[in-house]
N, C-alpha and C positions, 0 to 999 in steps of 0.2 A: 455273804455280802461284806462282813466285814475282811474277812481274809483277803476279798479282792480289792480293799479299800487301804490296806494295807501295804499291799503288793505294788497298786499304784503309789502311792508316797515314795516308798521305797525308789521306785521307778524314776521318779522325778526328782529324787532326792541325789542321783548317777551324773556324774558329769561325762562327757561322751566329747575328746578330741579329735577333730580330722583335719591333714596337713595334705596340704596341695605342693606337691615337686615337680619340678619342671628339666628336661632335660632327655636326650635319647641313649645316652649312655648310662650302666647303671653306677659306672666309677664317676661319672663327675656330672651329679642331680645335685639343683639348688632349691630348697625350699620357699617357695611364693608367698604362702597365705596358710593359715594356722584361723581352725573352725571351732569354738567350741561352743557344744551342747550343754545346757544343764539345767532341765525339764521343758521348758515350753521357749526358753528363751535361748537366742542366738546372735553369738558375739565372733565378729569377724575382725582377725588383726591379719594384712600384707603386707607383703613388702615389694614394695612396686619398683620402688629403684633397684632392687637386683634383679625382677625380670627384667627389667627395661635393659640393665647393662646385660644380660646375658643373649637377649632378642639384639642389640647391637653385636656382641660379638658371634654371635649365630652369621651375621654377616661375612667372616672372615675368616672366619674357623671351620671346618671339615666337619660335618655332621657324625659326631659320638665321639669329638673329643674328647679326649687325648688317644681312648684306647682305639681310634679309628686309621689309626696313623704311629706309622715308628718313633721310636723314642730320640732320633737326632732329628726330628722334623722341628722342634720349636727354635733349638740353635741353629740349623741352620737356613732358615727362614727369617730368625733377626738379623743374622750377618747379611744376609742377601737385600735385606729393605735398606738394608744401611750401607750398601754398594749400590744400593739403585738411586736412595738418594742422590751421592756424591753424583751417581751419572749427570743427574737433569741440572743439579745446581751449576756441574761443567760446559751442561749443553748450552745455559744462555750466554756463559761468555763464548763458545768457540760459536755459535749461531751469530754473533753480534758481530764477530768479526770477519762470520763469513759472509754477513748480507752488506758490510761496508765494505769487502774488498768485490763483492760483484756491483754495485754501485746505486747502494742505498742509499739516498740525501745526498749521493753527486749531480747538478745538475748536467753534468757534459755525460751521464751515462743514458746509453738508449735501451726503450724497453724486450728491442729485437736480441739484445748483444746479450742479457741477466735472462732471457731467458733461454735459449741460447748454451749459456755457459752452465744453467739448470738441467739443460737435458739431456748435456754430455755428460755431466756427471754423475746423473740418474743411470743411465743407460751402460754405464762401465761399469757402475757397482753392480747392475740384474746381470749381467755377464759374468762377471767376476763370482755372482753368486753360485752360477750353472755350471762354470767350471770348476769353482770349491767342492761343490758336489760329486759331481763327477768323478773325481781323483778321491776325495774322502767320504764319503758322507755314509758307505760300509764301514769303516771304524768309527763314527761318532758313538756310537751304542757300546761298543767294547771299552771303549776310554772315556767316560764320562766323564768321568772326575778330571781329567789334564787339559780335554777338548772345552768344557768349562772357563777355564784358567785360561786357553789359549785365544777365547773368542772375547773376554772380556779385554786382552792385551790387546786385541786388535782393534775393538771398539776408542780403548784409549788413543792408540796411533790414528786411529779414522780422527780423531777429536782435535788431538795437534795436529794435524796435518790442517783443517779448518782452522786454526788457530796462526798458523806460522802462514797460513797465504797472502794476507796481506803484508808482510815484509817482504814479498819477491811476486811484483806484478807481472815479471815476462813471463813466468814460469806458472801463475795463477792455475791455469788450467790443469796442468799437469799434475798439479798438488792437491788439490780438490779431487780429481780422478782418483788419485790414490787414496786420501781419505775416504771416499766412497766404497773403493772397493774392501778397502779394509773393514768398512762397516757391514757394509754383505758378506763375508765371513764369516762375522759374528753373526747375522741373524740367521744365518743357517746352522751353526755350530750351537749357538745357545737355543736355538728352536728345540733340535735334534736333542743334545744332552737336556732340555727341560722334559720331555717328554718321559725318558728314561727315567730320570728323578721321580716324575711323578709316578711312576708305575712304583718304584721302590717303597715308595711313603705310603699306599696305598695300602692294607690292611685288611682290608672288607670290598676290595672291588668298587673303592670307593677315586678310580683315578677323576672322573669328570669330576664330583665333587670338591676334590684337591683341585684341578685347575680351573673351576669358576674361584674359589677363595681365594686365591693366590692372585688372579685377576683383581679381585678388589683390596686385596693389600697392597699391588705393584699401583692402582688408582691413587691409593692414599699418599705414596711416596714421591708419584709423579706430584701430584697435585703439591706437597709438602717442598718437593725441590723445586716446581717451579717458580714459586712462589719466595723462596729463599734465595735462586738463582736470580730471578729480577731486581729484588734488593740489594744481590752483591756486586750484579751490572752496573744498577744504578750508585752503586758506591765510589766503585773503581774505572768508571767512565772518564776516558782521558788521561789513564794513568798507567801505562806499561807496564813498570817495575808491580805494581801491584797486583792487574791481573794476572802475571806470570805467575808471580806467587802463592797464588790463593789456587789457582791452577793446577801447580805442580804437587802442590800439600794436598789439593782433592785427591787427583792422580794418587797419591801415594795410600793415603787412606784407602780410596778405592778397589785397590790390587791386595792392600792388607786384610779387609774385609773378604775378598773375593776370597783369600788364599785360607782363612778360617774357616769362611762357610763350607767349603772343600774338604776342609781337614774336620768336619763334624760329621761327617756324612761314613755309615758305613753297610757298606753296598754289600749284601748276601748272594750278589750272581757271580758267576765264576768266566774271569777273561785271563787269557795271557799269563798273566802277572803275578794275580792271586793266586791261579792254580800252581805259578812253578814257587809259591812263598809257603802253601798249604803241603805240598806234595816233599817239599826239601823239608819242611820240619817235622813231619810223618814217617819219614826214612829214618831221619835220625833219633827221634823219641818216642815214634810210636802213639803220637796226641796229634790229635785237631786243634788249630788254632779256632779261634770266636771271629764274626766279622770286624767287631771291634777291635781284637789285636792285629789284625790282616792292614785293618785302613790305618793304623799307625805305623806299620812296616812299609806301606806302595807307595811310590812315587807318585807325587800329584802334580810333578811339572815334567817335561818330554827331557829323557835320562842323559842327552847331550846336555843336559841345563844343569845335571846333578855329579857328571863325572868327576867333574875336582875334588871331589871327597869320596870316603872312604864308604861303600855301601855297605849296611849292615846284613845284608842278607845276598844269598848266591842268586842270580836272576837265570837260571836254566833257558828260561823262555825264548831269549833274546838267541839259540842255540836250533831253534826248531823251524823248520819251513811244513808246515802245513798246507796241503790240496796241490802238491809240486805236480806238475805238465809232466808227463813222461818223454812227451817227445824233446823236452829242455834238455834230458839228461845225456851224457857223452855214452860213447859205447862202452867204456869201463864199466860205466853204473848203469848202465842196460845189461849187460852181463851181471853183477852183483844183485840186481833186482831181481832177475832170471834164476838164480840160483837160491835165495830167499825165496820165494815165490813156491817153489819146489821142495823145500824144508820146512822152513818155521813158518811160512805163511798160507800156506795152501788154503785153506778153508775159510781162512779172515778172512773180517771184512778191511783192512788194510796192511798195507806194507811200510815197517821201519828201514831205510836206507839210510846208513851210516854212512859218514865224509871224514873228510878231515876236522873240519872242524864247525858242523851243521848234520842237522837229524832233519832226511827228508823224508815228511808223511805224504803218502798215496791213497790216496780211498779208493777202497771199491764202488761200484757204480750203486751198488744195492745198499751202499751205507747209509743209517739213519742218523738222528742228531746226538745218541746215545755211542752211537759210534765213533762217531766225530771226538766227543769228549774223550771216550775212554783211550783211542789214537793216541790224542795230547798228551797224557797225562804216561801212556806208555813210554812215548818219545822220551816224556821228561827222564822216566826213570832209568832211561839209556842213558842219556846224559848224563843222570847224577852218578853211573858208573864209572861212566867215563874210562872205559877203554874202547880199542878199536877190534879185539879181538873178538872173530867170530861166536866163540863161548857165551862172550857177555849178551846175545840173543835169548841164549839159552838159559840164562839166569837172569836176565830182564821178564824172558815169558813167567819161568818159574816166580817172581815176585807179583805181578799182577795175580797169579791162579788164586796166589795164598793170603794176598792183603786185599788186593783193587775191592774185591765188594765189602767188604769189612770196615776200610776205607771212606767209601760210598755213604754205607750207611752210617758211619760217627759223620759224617757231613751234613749230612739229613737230620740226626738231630740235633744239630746245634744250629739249625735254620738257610744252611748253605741251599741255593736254588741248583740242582744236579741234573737238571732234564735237559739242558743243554750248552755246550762253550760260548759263549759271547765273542766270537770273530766275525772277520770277513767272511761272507758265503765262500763254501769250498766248490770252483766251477769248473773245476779240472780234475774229473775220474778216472777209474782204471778197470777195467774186468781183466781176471786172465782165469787162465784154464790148464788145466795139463792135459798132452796127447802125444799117443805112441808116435814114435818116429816112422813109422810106415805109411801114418795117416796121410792124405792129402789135405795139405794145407793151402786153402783158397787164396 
């Protein structure tokens, strides 16, 4: 008895701490509430204000932040709230000018003519939308990063173009139509490139999760600009010189923000670009770049916009016609296909066709998306030879046998996504076959 009288003192004599964390990731738990025991009695200290802010940012944030999502997701996410800002604070002045040039507070305006001049202009941007499409909307995914940049340029011109209508009444219509359709270009390009983003930022299969968050961060920014934009309406009401200027300095913020958020981002899929910046510094040194070093070498605006300078790196790409129609080719390179076909490509799954000055890829019919890439990436290495002489078939094969999957796999582990090219669908195949000349040919 007394042993166990003992035992107990001792017992109650033990302080016994337990802490409540909170959080689904285990890199970034915040501790709640802190429990301690010390025999019969129980003393509870929390901390309520950091759950509360963290159950607020639970709002906004991607479930298992940070580690749930790439590491250029936070900049480039601020850069983007701080270009959507600018958008809505623009939208109330070029809205303001566009509901007083269709004939807001005019008494001599009818309400047949404003609506009217509403549904012309609705209806030229869904058109405009369907044939942006149409012509692009297979490269939106391969060029995320430029088509980006190109859809927020064109939101800006939708935006002047509402702006500048009321200085040219004959022409009202006309001007409006083009702002419209300039803004359906961008909601198709910026739809398209968000989607792609999201998949990149995505970590854990967590893309829905990224764009419900992102949905309530673009609320907070509307809500933040519109709010800021009605104030700057109501400032600069009546005063030309002023909304121009506040205008053009959004605009410019605008495009500087866009052009950052762009240049944070670094994309591990393979398009174009990357593979001919990956595959030329490979040849030469025998290293993989990092996607990190890749997204500071590519071009993030369309390369007629960059030619007046000096490019730091060779672009092979711009060299190569991939999924080429056979029937496009003349009878010289229907003969030169013909005779490849019958040496060095018999078995491929594609055909290399050297030109003058262009590499045209042919797929087989039986090509997969593995095939597709490794095509590309063959091509380039013709190119990087750069001769025209037959041999160089021969020593292009010879380099693929001995590097391509060695190649592959330093890609792989430095995070590059390999299972497929990021192009246009290839819609135009090829089968051939060899047969003795005796056979009957149907």
């Amino acid at each position: 008895m007394e042993g166990e009288g003992s035992e107990t003192r001792r017992r109650r004599s033990e302080v016994a701490v337990i802490e409540e964390w909170n959080g689904t990731a285990s890199s970034f738990l915040t501790k709640t509430a802190t429990i301690t025991v010390a025999g019969d009695s129980v003393r509870k200290s929390g901390r309520s204000f950091s759950h509360i802010l963290r159950r607020v940012l639970d709002a906004f944030v991607p479930e298992g932040f940070p580690s749930s999502v790439t590491c250029d997701y936070v900049p480039f996410q601020v850069w983007d709230s701080l270009q959507g800002l600018s958008t809505y604070m623009r939208t109330m002045l070029s809205t303001q000018a566009l509901l007083s040039a269709i004939g807001v507070g005019d008494k001599s305006a009818t309400v047949i003519g404003a609506t009217f001049n509403w549904f012309v202009r609705d209806l030229t941007g869904m058109l405009g939308g369907v044939l942006f499409t149409f012509y692009q909307g297979a490269n939106l995914d391969s060029n995320a990063k430029m088509w980006r940049l190109v859809a927020d340029l064109m939101n800006d011109l939708g935006m002047l173009m509402d702006l500048v209508s009321p200085l040219f009444p004959s022409a009202f219509l006309f001007i409006v139509c083009l702002g419209s359709i300039s803004r359906a270009f961008t909601g198709v390009a910026s739809g398209a490139t968000r989607a792609a983003l999201t998949q990149h930022f995505a970590l854990q299969n967590n893309a829905a999760d990224i764009s419900a968050k992102e949905g309530s961060q673009e609320t907070v920014a509307t809500m933040m600009g519109m709010a800021l934009g009605m104030l700057l309406a109501r400032i600069t009401m009546g005063q030309a010189v002023a909304i121009w200027f506040c205008f053009l300095s959004l605009t410019i913020f605008h495009m500087y923000a866009n052009y950052k958020a762009v240049r944070c981002l670094s994309l591990c899929t393979l398009n174009f670009e990357r593979s001919s910046i990956l595959l030329s510094h490979y040849m030469e040194t025998g290293e993989v770049l990092s996607p990190k070093q890749v997204s500071v070498m590519e071009h993030v605006l369309p390369l007629w916009m960059t030619s007046w300078r000096e490019n730091r790196v060779e672009y092979l790409h711009q060299r190569v016609r991939l999924g080429v129609r056979i029937s496009s080719l003349n009878s010289e390179e229907v003969v030169d296909l013909s005779s490849l076909v019958r040496s060095h490509y018999n078995k491929g799954k594609y055909v290399l066709l050297a030109g003058k000055h262009t590499i045209s890829v042919i797929m087989h019919r039986d090509s997969t998306a593995a095939d597709v890439l490794q095509a590309f990436m063959h091509a380039l290495v013709l190119t990087k030879l750069d001769d025209k002489d037959r041999f160089m078939h021969l020593e292009s094969r010879s380099w693929m046998a001995k590097n391509y999957e060695d190649f592959v796999l330093k890609l792989q582990s430095l995070g590059w996504r390999t299972e497929r090219l990021l192009s246009p669908a290839v819609a135009w195949k090829a089968n051939w076959f060899i047969s003795s000349s005796d056979e009957k040919v149907d």
